[in-house]
C-alpha positions as CSV (number, residue, x, y, z in Angstrom):
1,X,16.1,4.1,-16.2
2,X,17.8,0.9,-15.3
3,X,15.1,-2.1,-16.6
4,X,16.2,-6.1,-15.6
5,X,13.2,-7.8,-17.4
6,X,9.6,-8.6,-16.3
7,X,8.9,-8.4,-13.0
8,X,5.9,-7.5,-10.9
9,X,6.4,-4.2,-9.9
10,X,3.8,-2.2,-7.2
11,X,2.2,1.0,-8.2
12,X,0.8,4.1,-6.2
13,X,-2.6,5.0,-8.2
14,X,-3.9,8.8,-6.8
15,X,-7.7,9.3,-6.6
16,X,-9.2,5.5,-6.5
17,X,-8.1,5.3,-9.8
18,X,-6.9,1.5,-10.0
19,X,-9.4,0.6,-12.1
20,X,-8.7,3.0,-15.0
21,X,-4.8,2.4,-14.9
22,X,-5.4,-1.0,-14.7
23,X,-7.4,-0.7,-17.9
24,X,-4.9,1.6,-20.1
25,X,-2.4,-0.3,-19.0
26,X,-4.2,-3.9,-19.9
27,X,-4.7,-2.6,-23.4
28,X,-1.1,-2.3,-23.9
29,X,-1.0,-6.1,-23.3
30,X,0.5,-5.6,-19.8
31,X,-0.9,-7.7,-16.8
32,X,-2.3,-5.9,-14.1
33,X,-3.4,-7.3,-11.1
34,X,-5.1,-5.3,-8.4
35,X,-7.0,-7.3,-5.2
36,X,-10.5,-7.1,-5.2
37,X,-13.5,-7.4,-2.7
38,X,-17.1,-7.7,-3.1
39,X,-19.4,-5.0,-1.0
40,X,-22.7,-4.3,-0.5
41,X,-24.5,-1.0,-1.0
42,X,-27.9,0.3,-1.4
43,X,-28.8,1.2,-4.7
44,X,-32.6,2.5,-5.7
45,X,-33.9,1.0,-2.2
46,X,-32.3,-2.6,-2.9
47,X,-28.6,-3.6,-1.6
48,X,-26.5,-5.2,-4.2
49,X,-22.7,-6.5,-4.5
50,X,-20.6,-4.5,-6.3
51,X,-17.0,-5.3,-6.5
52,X,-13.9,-2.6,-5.9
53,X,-10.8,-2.6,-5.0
54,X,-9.7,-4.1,-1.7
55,X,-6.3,-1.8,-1.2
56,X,-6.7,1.8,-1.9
57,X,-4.8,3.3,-4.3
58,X,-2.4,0.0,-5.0
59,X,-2.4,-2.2,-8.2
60,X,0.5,-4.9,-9.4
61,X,1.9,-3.9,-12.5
62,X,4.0,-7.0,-14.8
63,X,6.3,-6.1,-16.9
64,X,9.5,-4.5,-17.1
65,X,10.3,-1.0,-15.5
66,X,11.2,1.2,-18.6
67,X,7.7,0.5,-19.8
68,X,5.9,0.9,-16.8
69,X,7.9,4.4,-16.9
70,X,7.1,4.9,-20.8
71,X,3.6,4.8,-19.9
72,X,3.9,6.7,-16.3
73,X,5.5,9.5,-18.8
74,X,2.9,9.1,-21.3
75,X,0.1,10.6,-18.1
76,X,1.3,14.0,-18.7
77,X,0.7,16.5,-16.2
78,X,-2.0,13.9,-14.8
79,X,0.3,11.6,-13.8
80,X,-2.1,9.2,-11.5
81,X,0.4,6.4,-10.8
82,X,4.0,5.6,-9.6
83,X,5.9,3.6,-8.9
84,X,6.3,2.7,-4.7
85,X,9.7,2.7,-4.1
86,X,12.4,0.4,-1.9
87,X,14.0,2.6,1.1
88,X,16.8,-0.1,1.4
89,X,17.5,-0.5,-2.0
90,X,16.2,2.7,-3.3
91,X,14.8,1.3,-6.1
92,X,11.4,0.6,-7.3
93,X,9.6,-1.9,-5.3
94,X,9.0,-5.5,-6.9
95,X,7.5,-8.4,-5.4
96,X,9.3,-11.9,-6.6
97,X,7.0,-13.7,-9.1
98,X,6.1,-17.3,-6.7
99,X,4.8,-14.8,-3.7
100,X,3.2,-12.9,-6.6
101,X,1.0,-15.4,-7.7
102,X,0.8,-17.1,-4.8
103,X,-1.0,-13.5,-3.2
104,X,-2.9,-13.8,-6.7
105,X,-4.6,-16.9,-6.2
106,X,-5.5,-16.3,-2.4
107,X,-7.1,-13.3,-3.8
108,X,-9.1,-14.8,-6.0
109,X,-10.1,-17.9,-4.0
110,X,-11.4,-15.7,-0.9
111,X,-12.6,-12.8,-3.0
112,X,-15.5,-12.4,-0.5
113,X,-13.5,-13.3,3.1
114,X,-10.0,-12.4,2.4
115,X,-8.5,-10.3,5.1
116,X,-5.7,-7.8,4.0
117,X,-3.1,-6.7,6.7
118,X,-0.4,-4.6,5.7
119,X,2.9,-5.6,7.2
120,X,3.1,-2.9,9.5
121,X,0.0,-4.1,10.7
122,X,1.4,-7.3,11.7
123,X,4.6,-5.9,13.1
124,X,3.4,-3.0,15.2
125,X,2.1,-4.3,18.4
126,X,1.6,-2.1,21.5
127,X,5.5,-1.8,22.9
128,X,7.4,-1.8,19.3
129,X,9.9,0.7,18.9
130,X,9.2,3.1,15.8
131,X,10.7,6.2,14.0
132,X,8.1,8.3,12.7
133,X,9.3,9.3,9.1
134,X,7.3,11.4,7.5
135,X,5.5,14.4,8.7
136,X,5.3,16.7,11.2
137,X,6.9,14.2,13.7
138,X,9.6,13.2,11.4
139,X,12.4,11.7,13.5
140,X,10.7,11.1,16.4
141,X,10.9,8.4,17.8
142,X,9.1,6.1,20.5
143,X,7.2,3.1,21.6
144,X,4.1,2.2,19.9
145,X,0.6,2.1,21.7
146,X,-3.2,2.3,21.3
147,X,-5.2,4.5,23.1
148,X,-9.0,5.0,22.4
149,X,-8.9,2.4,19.7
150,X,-6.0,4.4,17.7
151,X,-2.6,4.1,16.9
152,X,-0.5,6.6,18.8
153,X,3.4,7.4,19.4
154,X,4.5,7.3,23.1
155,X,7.6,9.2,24.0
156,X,8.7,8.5,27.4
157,X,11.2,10.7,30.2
158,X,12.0,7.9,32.0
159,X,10.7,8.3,35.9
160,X,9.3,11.5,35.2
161,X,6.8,11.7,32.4
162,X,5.0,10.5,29.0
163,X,3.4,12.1,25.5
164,X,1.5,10.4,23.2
165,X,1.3,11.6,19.8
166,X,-2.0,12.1,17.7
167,X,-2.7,9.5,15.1
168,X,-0.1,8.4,13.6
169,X,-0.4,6.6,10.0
170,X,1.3,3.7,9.5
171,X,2.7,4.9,5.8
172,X,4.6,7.1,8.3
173,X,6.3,4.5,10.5
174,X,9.4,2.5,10.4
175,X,10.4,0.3,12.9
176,X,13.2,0.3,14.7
177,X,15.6,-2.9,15.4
């Protein structure tokens, strides 16, 4: 396993376990950073804040990759957490240090009225051109647009007819330049 010093990398935590990894891993003196938000539920007839985390099944891990993997390893059969990787450079994804804790301290400022978009978010308006990648419309490929409020995959026959796909996650998508 190649390892090129500290570096915040990002994790994939199965089953809304953030919060436990983060802890294991915070007392093995790593830093862990994963986003927050404060919600309120109704608990024994009175609503309350409680806070969780604000991206499902994400956290920032510091340090450097062969210990992250050491302790990826060290899950067992119950591995819970990998690393997310690059598709360009097909190796785990990292995020440089000055957007790292620049993201850090927005989180923390705005705890209550941060706003998370994901990239794709951003980038796929109605009209983008996409490649599904990942399920059973791998390869497809089309022209992104909503219909009844959700996030579909139109393939066109030019002067003759249109399909749009079901729902289509955006973990799914790539788009195409």
């Amino acid at each position: 396993m190649e390892d090129s010093g500290e570096k915040w990398h990002v994790l994939r935590v199965t089953y809304s376990r953030e919060l436990k990894v983060q802890k294991a891993l915070q007392a093995l003196g790593i830093r862990v950073f994963v986003p927050m938000k404060t919600i309120r539920v109704e608990k024994d007839g009175k609503v309350v804040k409680k806070s969780v985390p604000a991206v499902n099944n994400l956290l920032f891990v510091y340090s450097d990759q062969q210990t992250i993997y050491e302790y990826i390893l060290s899950e067992g059969e119950t591995t819970v957490s990998r690393f997310i990787w690059d598709r360009i450079t097909r190796k785990p994804l990292t995020v440089p240090e000055r957007q790292m804790e620049d993201f850090i301290r927005v989180c923390e400022a705005s705890a209550d009225d941060a706003v998370f978009i994901s990239d794709m978010d951003v980038k796929l308006k109605s009209g983008v051109r996409v490649r599904v990648c990942f399920g059973p419309l791998a390869g497809v490929e089309g022209s992104v647009v909503r219909i009844k409020k959700s996030r579909r995959i139109l393939v066109e026959l030019p002067e003759l007819l249109s399909v749009a796909s079901t729902y289509v996650p955006l973990e799914y998508l790539e788009v195409i330049k």
